[in-house]
C-alpha positions in Angstrom: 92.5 -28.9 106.5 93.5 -29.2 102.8 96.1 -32.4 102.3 99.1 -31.4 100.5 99.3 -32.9 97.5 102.5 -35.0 96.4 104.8 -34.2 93.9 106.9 -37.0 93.8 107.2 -38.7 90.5 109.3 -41.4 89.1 112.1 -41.0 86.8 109.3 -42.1 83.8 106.7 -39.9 84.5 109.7 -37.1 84.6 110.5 -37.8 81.3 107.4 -38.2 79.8 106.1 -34.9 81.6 109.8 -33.3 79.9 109.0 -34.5 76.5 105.6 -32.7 76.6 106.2 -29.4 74.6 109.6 -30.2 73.9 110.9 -28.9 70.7 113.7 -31.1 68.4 115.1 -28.6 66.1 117.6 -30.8 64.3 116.1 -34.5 62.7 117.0 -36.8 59.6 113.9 -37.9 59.0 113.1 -38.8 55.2 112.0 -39.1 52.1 115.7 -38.8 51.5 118.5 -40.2 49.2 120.4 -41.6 52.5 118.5 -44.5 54.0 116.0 -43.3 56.9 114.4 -45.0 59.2 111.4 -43.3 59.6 109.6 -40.3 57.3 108.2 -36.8 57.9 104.9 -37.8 58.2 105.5 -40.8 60.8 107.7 -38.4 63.0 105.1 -36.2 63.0 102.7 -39.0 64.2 105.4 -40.1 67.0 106.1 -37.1 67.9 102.2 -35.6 68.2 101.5 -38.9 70.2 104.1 -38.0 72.8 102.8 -33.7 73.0 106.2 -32.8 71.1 105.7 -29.6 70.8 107.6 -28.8 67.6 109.9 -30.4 65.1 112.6 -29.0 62.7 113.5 -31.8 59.2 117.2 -31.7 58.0 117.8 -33.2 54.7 121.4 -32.9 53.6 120.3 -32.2 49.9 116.9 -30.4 49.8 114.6 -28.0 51.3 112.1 -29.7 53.2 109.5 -27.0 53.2 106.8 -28.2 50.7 106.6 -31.4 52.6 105.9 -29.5 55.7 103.4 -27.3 54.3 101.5 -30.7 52.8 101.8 -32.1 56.1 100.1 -28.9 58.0 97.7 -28.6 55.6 96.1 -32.4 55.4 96.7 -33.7 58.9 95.8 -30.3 61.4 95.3 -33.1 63.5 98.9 -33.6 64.6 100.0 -31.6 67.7 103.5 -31.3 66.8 104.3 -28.1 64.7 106.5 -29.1 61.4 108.9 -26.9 60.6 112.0 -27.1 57.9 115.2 -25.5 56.5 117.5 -25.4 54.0 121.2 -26.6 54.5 123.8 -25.4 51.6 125.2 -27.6 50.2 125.9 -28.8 46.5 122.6 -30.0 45.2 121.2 -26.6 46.0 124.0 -25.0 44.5 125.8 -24.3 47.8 125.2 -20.2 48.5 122.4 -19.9 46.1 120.6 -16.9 47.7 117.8 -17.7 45.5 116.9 -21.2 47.3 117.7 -19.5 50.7 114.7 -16.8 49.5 112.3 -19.9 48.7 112.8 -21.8 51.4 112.0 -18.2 53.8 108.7 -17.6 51.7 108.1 -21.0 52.2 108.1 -20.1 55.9 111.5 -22.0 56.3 113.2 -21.2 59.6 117.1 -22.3 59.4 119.5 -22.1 57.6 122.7 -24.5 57.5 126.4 -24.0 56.8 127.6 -26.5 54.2 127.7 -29.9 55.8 128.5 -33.3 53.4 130.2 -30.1 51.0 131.9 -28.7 53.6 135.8 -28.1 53.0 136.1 -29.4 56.7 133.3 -32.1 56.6 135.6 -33.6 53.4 138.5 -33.5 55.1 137.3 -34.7 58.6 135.9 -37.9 56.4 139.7 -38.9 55.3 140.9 -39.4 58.2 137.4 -40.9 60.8 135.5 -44.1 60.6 132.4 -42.4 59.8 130.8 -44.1 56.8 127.5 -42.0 55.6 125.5 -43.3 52.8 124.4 -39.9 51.4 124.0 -38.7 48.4 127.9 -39.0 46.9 127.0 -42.8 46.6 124.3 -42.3 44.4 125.5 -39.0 42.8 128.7 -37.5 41.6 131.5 -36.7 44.3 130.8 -34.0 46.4 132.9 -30.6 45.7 134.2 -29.0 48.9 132.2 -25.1 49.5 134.7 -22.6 50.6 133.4 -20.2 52.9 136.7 -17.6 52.9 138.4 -16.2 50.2 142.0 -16.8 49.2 142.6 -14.1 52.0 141.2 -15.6 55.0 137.6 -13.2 55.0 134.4 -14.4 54.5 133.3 -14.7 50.4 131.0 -12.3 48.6 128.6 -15.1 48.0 128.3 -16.4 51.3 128.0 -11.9 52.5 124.6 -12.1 50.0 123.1 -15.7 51.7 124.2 -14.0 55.1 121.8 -11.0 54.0 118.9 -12.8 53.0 118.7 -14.7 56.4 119.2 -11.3 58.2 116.4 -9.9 56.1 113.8 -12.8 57.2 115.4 -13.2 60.2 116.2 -17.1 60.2 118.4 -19.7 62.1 122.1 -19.9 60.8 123.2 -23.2 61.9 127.3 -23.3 61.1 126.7 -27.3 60.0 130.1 -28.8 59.4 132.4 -26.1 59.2 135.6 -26.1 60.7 135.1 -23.6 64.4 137.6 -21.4 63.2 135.4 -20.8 59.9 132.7 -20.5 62.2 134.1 -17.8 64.4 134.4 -15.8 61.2 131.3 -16.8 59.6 128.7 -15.9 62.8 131.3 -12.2 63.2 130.2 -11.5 59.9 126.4 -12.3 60.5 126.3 -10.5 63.4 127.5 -7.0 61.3 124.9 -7.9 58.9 122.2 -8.3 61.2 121.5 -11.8 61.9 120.3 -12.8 65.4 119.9 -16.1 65.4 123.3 -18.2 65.5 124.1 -22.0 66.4 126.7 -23.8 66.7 125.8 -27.4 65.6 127.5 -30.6 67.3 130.9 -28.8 69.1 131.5 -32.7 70.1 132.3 -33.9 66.8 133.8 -33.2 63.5 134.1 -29.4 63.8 136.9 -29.6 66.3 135.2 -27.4 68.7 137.2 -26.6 72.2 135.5 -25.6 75.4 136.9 -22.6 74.8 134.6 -22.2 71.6 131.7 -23.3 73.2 131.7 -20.7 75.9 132.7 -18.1 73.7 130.5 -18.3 71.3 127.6 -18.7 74.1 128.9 -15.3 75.4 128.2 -13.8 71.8 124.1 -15.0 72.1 125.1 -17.9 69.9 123.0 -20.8 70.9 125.0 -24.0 71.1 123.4 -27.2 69.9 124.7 -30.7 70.9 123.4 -33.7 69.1 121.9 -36.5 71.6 122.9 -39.2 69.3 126.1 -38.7 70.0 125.9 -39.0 73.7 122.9 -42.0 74.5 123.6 -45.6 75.0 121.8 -47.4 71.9 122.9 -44.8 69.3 125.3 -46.1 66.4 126.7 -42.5 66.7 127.9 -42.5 70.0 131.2 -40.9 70.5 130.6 -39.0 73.6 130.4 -39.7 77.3 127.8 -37.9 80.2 130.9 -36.1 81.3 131.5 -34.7 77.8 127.8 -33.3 77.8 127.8 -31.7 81.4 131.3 -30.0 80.6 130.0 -28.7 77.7 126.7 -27.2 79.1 128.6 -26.3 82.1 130.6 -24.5 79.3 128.2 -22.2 77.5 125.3 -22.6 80.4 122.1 -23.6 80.3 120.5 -20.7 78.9 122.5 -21.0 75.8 122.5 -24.8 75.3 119.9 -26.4 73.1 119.5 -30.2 72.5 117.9 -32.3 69.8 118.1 -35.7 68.6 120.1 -35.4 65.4 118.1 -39.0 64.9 116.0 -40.6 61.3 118.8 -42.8 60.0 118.5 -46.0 60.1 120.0 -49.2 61.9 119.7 -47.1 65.6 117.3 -45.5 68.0 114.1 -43.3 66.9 114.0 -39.7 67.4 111.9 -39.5 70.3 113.5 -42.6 71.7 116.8 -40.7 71.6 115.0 -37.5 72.9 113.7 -39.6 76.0 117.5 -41.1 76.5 118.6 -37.5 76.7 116.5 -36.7 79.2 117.2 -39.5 81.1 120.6 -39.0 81.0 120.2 -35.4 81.9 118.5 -36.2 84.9 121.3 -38.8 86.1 123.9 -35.8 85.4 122.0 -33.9 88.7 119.7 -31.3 85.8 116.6 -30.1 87.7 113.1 -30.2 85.3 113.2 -26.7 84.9 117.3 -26.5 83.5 116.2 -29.2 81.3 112.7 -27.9 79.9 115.0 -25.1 79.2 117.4 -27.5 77.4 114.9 -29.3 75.3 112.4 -27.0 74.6 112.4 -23.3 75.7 115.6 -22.7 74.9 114.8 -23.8 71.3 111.8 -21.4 71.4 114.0 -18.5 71.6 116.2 -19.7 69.0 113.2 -20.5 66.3 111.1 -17.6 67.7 108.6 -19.5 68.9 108.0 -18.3 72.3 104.2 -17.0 71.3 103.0 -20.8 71.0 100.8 -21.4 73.1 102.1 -25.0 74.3 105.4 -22.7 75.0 103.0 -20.0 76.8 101.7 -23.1 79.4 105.1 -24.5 80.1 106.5 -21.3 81.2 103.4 -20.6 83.5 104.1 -24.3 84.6 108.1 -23.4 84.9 107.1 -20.4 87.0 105.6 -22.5 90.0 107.1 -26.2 90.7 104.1 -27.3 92.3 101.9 -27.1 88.7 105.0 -28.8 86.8 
């Protein structure tokens, strides 16, 4: 007679076994004019160390594409796939369709909405507590980037950067747009054939409703919360567990996507806040398999990465509980 075997593991060994292939397609990690706490090259290390499965760098004022090619190209040893992207805002000359072309033959895979430059972003900074060192401490002001005309339609400059991403079929990320910019914004992409669309951090500073987030789910849009703003130990906590199971309850968990949104300094490390996430996750009732989709399948799909082959194991593990 063949003893069954036990699949009982402890809440540790869950999240370790969750982090394995996961994917974080949204880190601060540096060299960068704001302070980081930790650089491409170490995340990589971390993240490789812990069978993270893929990585995507933010910078607020650069394409971080030849770093990522460097990195691929002297360190094959790292099991974590570095990926970056291109976010639009004033040091790259905002809609420069030019930079958006580089960073795609550079193998680039998203593409973000102003964020720091965004009209919304400087008017949400008026008014909150949130004190960023970026670059308009070391650098002139920031200039707000409109993404509408004088008429309420999406510009003629933002139509061409819309074009290019359709063309190389990238990741538009709306960044720090106001939602109802965003509405208009991922309508447009959609005519112009772009099928990849997030909706980045609907729990802060893009005065997201519920209503959005399900919406915008029911249009393909992926929607992408950031775990710093939810763990216990993050300096950027402004949401509760409710707040993140109302919002995945909200667009579902086919549609929901979360990354760490971590580098900065004076707070937790990427894959620490990863692990919280999970953790927290699991306390909110998530079975592995909603939350592999959560963390790394779902992300997959959105960076069209589904023919890795760490993605190819997980969903032959995801298909049978008892090899998971």
């Amino acid at each position: 007679m063949t003893q069954a075997v036990s699949t009982t593991k402890s809440i540790d060994e869950r999240i370790a076994d969750l982090v394995q292939g996961a994917i974080d397609p949204h880190v601060h990690s540096g060299p960068s004019i704001a302070p980081r706490g930790v650089d491409h090259l170490e995340l990589l290390e971390a993240y490789s160390a812990a069978g993270v499965a893929a990585v995507v760098t933010k910078d607020h004022d650069y394409s971080g594409v030849m770093t990522a090619a460097l990195i691929s190209k002297h360190h094959p040893e790292l099991r974590t796939k570095i990926l970056s992207s291109i976010v639009l805002n004033n040091v790259v000359g905002g809609f420069n369709p030019y930079a958006v072309e580089h960073t795609a033959a550079m193998g680039g895979k998203v593409v973000w909405m102003p964020t720091l430059a965004a009209e919304n972003h400087l008017r949400w900074e008026k008014t909150s507590n949130w004190v960023h060192p970026a670059s308009t401490q070391k650098m002139r002001p920031a200039v707000g980037i409109p993404v509408l005309d004088n008429n309420g339609t999406v510009r003629d400059d933002v139509k061409e950067v819309l074009d290019v991403i359709a063309r190389n079929d990238m990741v538009l990320a709306s960044g720090h747009l106001h939602v109802s910019e965003t509405w208009l914004v991922f309508e447009e992409a959609r005519r112009r054939g772009v099928t990849r669309l997030v909706l980045t951090h609907p729990e802060d500073i893009v005065d997201a409703s519920m209503n959005d987030v399900k919406g915008m789910a029911a249009m393909g849009a992926f929607v992408e919360h950031s775990l710093c703003m939810f763990v216990e130990g993050s300096k950027f906590k402004t949401c509760s567990a409710e707040d993140l199971r109302q919002h995945i309850d909200a667009a579902g968990v086919d549609q929901t996507v979360l990354c760490s949104d971590l580098g900065q300094t004076g707070t937790i490390s990427p894959l620490e806040g990863l692990r919280r996430g999970i953790r927290l996750c699991i306390d909110l009732g998530y079975d592995d398999m909603q939350i592999r989709k959560m963390v790394s399948s779902n992300a997959a799909r959105m960076l069209g990465l589904e023919s890795m082959p760490v993605q190819r194991a997980i969903a032959w593990a995801a298909a049978d509980p008892l090899l998971s």
